[in-house]
Structures are given as structure tokens and as C-alpha cells.
C-alpha positions as CSV (number, residue, x, y, z in Angstrom):
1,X,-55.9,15.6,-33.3
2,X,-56.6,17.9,-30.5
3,X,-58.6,16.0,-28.3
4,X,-55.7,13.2,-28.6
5,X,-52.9,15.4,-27.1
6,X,-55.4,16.9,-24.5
7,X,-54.9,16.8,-20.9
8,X,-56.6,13.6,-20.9
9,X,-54.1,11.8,-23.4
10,X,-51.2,9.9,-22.8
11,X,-47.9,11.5,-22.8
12,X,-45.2,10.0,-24.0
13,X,-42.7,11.8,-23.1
14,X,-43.8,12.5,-19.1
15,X,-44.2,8.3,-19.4
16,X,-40.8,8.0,-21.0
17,X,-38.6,10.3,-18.0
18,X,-41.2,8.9,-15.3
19,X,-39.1,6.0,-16.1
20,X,-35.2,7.3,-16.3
21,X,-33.6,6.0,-12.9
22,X,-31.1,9.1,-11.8
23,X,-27.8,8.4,-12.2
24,X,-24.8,9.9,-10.1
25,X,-24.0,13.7,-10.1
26,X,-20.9,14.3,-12.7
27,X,-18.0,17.0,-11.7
28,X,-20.1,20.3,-11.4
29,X,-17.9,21.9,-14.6
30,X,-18.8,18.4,-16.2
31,X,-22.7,18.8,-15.2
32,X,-22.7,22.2,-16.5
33,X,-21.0,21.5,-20.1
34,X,-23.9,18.5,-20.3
35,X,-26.4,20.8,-19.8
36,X,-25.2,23.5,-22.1
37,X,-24.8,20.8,-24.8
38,X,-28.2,19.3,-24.1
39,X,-29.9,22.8,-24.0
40,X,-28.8,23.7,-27.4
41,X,-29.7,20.5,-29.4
42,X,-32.8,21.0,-27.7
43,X,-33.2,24.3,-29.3
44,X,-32.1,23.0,-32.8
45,X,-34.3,20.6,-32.9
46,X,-37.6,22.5,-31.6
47,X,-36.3,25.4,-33.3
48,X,-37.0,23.7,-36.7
49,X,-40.3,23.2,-36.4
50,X,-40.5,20.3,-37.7
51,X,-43.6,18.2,-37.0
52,X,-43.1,14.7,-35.2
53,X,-45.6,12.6,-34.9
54,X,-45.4,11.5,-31.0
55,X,-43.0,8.2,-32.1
56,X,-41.0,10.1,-33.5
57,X,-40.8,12.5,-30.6
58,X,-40.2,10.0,-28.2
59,X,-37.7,8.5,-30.0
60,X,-35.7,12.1,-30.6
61,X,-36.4,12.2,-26.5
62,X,-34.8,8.9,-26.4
63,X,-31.6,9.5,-28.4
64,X,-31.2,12.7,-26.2
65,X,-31.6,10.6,-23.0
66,X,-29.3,7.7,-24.1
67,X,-26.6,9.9,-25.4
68,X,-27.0,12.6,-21.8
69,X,-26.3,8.8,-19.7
70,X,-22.9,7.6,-22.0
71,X,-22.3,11.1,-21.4
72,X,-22.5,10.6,-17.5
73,X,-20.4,7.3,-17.9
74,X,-17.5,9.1,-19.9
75,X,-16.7,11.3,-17.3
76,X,-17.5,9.0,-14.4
77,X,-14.5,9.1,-11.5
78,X,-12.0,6.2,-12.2
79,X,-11.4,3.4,-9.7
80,X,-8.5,4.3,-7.2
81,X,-5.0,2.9,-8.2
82,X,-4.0,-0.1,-6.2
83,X,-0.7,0.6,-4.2
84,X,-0.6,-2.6,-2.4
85,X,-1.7,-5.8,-1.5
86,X,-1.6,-7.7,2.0
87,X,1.1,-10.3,2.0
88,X,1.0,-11.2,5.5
89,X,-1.0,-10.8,8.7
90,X,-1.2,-11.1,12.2
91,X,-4.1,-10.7,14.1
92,X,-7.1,-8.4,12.9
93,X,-6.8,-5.2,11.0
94,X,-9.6,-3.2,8.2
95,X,-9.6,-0.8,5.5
96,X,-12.2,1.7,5.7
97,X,-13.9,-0.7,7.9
98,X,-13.6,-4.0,6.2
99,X,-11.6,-6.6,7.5
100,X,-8.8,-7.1,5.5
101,X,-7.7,-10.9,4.1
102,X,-4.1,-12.1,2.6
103,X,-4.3,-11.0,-0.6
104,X,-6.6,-8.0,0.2
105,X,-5.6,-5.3,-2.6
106,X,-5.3,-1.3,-1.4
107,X,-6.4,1.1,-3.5
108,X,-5.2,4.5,-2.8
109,X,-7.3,7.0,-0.5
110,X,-7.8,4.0,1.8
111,X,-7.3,3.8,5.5
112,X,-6.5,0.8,6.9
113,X,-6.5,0.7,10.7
114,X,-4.7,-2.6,12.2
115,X,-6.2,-2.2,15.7
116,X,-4.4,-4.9,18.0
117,X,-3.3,-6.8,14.5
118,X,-0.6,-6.4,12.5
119,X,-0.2,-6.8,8.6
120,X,3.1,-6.5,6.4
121,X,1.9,-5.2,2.7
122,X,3.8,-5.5,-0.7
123,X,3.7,-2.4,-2.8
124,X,3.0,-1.8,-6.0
125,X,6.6,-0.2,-7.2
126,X,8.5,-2.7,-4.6
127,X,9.5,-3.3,-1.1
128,X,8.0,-4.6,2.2
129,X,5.9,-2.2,4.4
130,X,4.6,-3.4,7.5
131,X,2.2,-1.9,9.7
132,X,2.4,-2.7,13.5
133,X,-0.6,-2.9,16.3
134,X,-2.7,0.1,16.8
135,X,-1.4,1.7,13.3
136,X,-3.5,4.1,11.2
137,X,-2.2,4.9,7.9
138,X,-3.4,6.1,4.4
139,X,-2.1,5.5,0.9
140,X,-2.1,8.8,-0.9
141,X,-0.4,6.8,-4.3
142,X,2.1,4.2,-4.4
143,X,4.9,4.8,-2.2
144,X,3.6,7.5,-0.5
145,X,1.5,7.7,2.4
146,X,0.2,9.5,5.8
147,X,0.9,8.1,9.3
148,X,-1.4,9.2,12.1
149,X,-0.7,6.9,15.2
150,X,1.5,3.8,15.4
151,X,4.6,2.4,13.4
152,X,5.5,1.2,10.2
153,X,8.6,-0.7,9.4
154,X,9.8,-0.3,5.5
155,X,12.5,-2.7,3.8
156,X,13.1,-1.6,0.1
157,X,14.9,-4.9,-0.7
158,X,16.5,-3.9,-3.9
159,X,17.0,0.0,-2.8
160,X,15.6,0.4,-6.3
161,X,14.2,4.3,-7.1
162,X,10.8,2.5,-7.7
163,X,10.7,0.6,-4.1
164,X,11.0,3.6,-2.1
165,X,8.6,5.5,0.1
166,X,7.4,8.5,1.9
167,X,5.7,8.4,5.1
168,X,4.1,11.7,6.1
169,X,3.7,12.5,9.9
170,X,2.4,15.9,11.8
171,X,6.4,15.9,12.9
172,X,8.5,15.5,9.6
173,X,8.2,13.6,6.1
174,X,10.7,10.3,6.3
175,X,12.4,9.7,3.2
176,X,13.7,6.4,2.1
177,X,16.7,6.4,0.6
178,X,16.9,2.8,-0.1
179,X,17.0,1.1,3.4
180,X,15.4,-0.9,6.1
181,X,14.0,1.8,8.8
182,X,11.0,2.0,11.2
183,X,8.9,4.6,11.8
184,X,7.2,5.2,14.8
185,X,4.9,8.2,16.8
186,X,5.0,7.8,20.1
187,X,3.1,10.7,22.5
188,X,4.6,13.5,21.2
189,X,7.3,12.8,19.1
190,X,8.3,10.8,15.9
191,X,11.1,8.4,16.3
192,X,12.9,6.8,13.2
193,X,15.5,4.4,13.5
194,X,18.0,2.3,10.7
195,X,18.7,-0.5,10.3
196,X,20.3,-0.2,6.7
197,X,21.2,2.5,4.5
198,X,20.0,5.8,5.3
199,X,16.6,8.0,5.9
200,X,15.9,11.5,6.1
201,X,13.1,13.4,8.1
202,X,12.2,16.4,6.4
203,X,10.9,19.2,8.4
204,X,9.9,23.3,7.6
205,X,12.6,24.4,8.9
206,X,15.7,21.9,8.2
207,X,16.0,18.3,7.2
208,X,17.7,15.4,9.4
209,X,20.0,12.5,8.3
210,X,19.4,9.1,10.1
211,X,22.4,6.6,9.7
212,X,22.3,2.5,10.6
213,X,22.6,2.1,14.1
214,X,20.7,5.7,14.8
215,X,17.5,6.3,16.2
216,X,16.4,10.4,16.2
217,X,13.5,11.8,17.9
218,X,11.5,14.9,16.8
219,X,9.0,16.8,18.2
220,X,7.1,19.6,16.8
221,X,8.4,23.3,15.8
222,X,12.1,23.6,15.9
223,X,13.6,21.6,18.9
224,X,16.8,19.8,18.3
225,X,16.3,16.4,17.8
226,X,17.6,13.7,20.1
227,X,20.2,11.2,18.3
228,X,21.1,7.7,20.1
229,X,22.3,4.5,19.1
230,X,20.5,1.8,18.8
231,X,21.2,-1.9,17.9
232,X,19.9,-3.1,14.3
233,X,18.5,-6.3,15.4
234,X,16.7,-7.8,19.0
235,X,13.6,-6.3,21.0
236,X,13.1,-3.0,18.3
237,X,12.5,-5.4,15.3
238,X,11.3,-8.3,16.7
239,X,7.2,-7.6,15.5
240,X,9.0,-6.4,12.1
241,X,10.6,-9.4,11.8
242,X,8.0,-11.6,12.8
243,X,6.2,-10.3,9.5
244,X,9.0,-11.3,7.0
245,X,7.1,-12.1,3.5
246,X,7.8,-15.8,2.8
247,X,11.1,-17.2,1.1
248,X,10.4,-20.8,-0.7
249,X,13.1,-22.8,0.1
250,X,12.8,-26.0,-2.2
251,X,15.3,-26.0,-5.2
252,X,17.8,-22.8,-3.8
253,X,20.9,-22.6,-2.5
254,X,21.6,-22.3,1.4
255,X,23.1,-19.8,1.0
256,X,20.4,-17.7,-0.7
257,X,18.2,-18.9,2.1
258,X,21.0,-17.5,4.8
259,X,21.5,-14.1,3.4
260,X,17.5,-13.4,3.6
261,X,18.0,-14.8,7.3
262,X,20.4,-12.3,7.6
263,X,18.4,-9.0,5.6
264,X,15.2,-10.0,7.6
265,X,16.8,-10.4,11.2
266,X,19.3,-7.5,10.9
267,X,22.2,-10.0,11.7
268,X,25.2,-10.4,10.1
269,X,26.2,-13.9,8.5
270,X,29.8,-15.3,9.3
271,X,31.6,-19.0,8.4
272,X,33.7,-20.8,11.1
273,X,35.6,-21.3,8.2
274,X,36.0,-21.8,4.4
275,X,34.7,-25.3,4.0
276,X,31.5,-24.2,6.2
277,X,31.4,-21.7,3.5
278,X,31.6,-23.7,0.3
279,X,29.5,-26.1,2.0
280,X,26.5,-23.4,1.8
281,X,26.7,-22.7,-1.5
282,X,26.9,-26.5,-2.4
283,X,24.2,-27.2,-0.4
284,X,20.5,-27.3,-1.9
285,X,17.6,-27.0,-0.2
286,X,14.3,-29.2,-1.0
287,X,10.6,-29.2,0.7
288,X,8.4,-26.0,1.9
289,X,8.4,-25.0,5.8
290,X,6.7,-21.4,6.4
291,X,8.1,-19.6,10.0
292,X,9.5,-16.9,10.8
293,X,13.3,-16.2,10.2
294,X,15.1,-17.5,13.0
295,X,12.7,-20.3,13.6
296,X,12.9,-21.2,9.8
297,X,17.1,-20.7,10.7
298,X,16.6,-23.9,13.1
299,X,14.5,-26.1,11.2
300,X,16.5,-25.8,8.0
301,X,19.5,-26.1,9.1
302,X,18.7,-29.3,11.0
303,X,17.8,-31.0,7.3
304,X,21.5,-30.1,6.2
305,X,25.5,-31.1,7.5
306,X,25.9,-27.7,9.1
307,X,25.2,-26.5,12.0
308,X,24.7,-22.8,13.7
309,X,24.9,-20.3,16.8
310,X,23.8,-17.0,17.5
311,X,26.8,-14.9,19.0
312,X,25.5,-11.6,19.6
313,X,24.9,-10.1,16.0
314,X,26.3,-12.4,14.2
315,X,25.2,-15.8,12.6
316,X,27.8,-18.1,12.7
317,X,27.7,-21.1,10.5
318,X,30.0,-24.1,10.5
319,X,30.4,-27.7,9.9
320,X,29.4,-30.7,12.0
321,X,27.1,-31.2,14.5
């Protein structure tokens, strides 16, 4: 019996770890609680005195080892939340370094970097958020997130609690109050301007209100901030708009198809006159066509009896044409 468990013998134990793969480090408290628990059933077991023969010791080895791994599993980290997913895109852009497709799914933590692309995402609780060129921004959960260099536009659609956001800055947090805003650093500053509803940009020392039709600039520490007008559609919405999430036309009513026009271009919608009007509603829509708003404007309205102009703001629609 002694010569067998010499120095010379096989060990089944040393062969048994030699060949446990290591698995990740747990949470250190995590780590330590293993250990303590392992430690002690350790004891108990040698503490007995009871003799194995050297199956049954490897098996008791085995038992410990297999129950020490489901341990490690339990309190493995769970996967990041996804906050988003990548409804459109234009151009290149990456998360963490991988290019990101339609479709692509964020999971919180994640940078995404557009570099000269641009990408409009749809969030998990609601709304449209879209990232412009040269934007670096990361998800901290859904609806909230950090913005370190370029713009993001933000339309909550509904203006539901769920669908709005926070956008974090070194110059102020901007806070959605159910709206359609963009957000934008630019040198040394942080400039917010609305389109709808209303944002505010809170700061250490005060917080700002931001109407439709405002645009307010803020630098660091406790300058004043600079409050113009702006207009709520044209040149400051234009990549925004170009990144409007799709609307399938076939089977609804023009004039569902004209008020999303109108939401995505920051235009208001007006009727030459009443029949125009009824017409709309009357009027159902049938095929697919994918382009942006106005363009999409042009190309279904040429498939209906109406006719349109742009004056200014406005949309007009009438009869004819």
C-alpha cells in the first residue's frame, strides 16, 4: 500500500487539476465567499478521517471541483441591456470598434463612434435618436447617455414618460421633456435647439429652459447663456431629417402619410381648401417607395389627384394639378 502511493505512483488528484482549464476571476467579495466555503468542506471532509480509497477521493475532488465552477457561473456578470438598435444609416460608423449594420443591437456601456457616417437608432423605451458625423456617444441605460464630441438629434414621437432621454455633456445635462431637439458641442460650448415642445439643460449652478424656435448656447462655469431664435425646419435639420425611420405607405391614409411629412420636416401642413382636405383623408395610399421626407412628399403625391407647394414653412396641399 505504501509503495503504491509513493513518489513514484500516479496521483490522481495532481492528474485530475492538471486538467481543470481556469475559468474567469468572480467579483473579489464573490472569490473570497468561494474560497471560505470550499476551505471548510475541505476541512469536514479530511477532518473525518475517513479512509477513501483513491476513486473515491477523486471523485470527492471531483464533486468539489464541479460544484466550485456552477459556483463561478452563478455569479458570472450579466450581459449588458440592449438600449437600442440601428434603424438607419448613412455612411460608416462602429461600436467599440465594430462596424455597425441596420439592425445592429446596442447594449449599454457601448461606444459607438460614427466617424464621417451617420446612424439614426430606435430605443428601447421609444423615440428616434440620431447621431450625426464625427459623433461619440455612450449608452449608460436606456434613455440615458454621455455625449463627448458631435450632435444628436432626439424625436420622442409620442412624448410618452418612457420615450424620453438624457444626454449628458461636460456643459449641462439636456432633458427631454417630450420634444424634437438637437444637441450639439461645438468648440467650447453646447448648443441645444427645439424644434417641438420643450428641453431643459441642467447645470451645477441653475437650470435653463429651451422653447421651439430657441437655440441656447452654454459654456462652462457660470456664464450667461446666449438665447436666439432659430427656425424649426431648413439647413439646421436637414442631416436629421435625412435620417427619418421609414413610414410604409401601402394601405394608409394620405393624410397619415402628410402629418409624418410634417413631424419629420418641422413644417406645418395647410389645405388650399376644404375639399383638398377631405380629399386627404379619402385618399388611400398603395405600393412601398423608401426616401427621404420631402422627396417621398413628391413621389407620392404624384400617384394621387392632389397636388403641393412648399411656401416657406408651410406645406400647402390642394386639388388639381
Amino acid at each position: 500500500m505504501n509503495e503504491e502511493n509513493g513518489s513514484n505512483g500516479a496521483d490522481p488528484l495532481r492528474d485530475l487539476f492538471a486538467h481543470v482549464r481556469p475559468r474567469a476571476a468572480p467579483p473579489a467579495e464573490d472569490e473570497a465567499e468561494i474560497r471560505r466555503a470550499l476551505f471548510l468542506e475541505w476541512d469536514a471532509l479530511t477532518g473525518r478521517r475517513v479512509l477513501l480509497k483513491r476513486f473515491g477521493t477523486a471523485a470527492a475532488a471531483a464533486v468539489l471541483i464541479a460544484g466550485f465552477a456552477a459556483l463561478l457561473l452563478r455569479t458570472s456578470t450579466a450581459p449588458a441591456a440592449v438600449v437600442a438598435s440601428v434603424e438607419r444609416m448613412r455612411g460608416d460608423a462602429e461600436i467599440d470598434g465594430v462596424a455597425l449594420t441596420i439592425g445592429s443591437r446596442i447594449p449599454s456601456a457601448a461606444r459607438i463612434d460614427t466617424h464621417s457616417g451617420q446612424i439614426a437608432l430606435r430605443l428601447e423605451g421609444g423615440g428616434s435618436l440620431r447621431l450625426g458625423p464625427q459623433t461619440e456617444l455612450t449608452f449608460a441605460a436606456a434613455g440615458r447617455a454621455t455625449l463627448d464630441s458631435g450632435a444628436v438629434y432626439f424625436d420622442s414621437e409620442t412624448g410618452a414618460p418612457a420615450a424620453r432621454v438624457e444626454i449628458r455633456t461636460a456643459f449641462g445635462t439636456v432633458r427631454d421633456l417630450g420634444t424634437q431637439f438637437i444637441a450639439r458641442l461645438v468648440a467650447d460650448r453646447l448648443e441645444v435647439g427645439v424644434r417641438d415642445g420643450s428641453v431643459s439643460i441642467a447645470r451645477a449652478a441653475d437650470s435653463i429652459d429651451v422653447q421651439p424656435g430657441e437655440r441656447v448656447s452654454v459654456a462652462r462655469g457660470t456664464d450667461r447663456p446666449r438665447r436666439e431664435q432659430i427656425a424649426t425646419f431648413g439647413a439646421d435639420w436637414d442631416w436629421a431629417e435625412r435620417l427619418a425611420p421609414p413610414f410604409a405607405i401601402d394601405g394608409r391614409r394620405l393624410i397619415d402619410f402628410l402629418r409624418w411629412v410634417e413631424a419629420q420636416t418641422g413644417r406645418t401642413l395647410a389645405f388650399a381648401d376644404a375639399a383638398s382636405e377631405q380629399a386627404a383623408r379619402d385618399t388611400i395610399l398603395t405600393g412601398s417607395i423608401d426616401l427621404e421626407p420631402l422627396p417621398k412628399l413628391a413621389a407620392v403625391i404624384a400617384t394621387t389627384d392632389l397636388d403641393y407647394s412648399l411656401d416657406r414653412q408651410r406645406i400647402v396641399i390642394r386639388t388639381g394639378k
